[in-house]
C-alpha positions as CSV (number, residue, x, y, z in Angstrom):
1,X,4.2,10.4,-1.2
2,X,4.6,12.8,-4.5
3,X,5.9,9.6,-6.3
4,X,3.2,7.5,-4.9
5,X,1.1,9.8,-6.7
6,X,2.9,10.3,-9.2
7,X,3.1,7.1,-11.1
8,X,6.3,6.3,-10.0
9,X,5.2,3.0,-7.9
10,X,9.1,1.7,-7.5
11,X,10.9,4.6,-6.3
12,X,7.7,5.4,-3.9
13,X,8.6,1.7,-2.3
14,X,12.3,2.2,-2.1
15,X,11.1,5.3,0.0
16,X,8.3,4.3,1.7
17,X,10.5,1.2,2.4
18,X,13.5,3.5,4.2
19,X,10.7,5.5,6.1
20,X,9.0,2.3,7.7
21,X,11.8,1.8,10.0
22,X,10.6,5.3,11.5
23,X,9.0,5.5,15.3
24,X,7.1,8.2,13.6
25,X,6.2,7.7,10.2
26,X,6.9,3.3,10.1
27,X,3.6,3.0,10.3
28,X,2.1,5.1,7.1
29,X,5.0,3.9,5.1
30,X,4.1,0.2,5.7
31,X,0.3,0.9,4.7
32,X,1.2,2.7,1.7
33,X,3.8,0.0,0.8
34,X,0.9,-2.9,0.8
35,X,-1.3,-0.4,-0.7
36,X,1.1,0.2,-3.7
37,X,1.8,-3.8,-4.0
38,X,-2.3,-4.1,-4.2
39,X,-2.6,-1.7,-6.4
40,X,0.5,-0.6,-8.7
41,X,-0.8,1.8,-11.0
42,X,-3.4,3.6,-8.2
43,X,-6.3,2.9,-10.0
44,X,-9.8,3.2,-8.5
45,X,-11.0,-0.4,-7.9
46,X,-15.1,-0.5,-8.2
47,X,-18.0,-1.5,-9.9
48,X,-16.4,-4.8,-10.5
49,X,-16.6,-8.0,-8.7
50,X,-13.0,-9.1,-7.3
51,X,-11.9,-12.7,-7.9
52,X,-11.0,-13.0,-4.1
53,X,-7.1,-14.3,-4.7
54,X,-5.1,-11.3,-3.6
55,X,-7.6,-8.7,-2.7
56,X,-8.6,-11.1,0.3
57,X,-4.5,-11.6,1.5
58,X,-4.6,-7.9,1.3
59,X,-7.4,-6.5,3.0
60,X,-6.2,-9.3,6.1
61,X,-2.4,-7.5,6.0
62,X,-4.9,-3.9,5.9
63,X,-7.2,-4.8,9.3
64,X,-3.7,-6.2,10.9
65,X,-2.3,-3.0,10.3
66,X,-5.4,-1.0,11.3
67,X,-5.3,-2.6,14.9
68,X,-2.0,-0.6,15.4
């Protein structure tokens, strides 16, 4: 999570992407991995009209993972 945080997007996935496989923490990893591949540099999305393309293949792979 600290380089998640702390702008260090590629070494958070190579992480996040070993920790995924986990019983305990798989399923955090794999949120935080979509959530890093929707939005690289962590920046607060709002107050702006999305164009649909990715932010709507995204929030599908978000309510998928929200069911388990």
């Amino acid at each position: 999570m600290h380089d998640r945080f702390s702008g260090n997007p590629n070494v958070a996935l190579k992480h996040f992407n070993k920790a995924r496989k986990d019983s305990v923490y798989g399923y955090r990893a794999t949120y935080e991995m979509v959530e890093i591949c929707l939005n690289p540099d962590n920046e607060t999305i709002g107050g702006t009209v999305l164009d649909g393309g990715d932010a709507d293949r995204g929030s599908v792979i978000l309510n998928y993972l929200h069911k388990y």
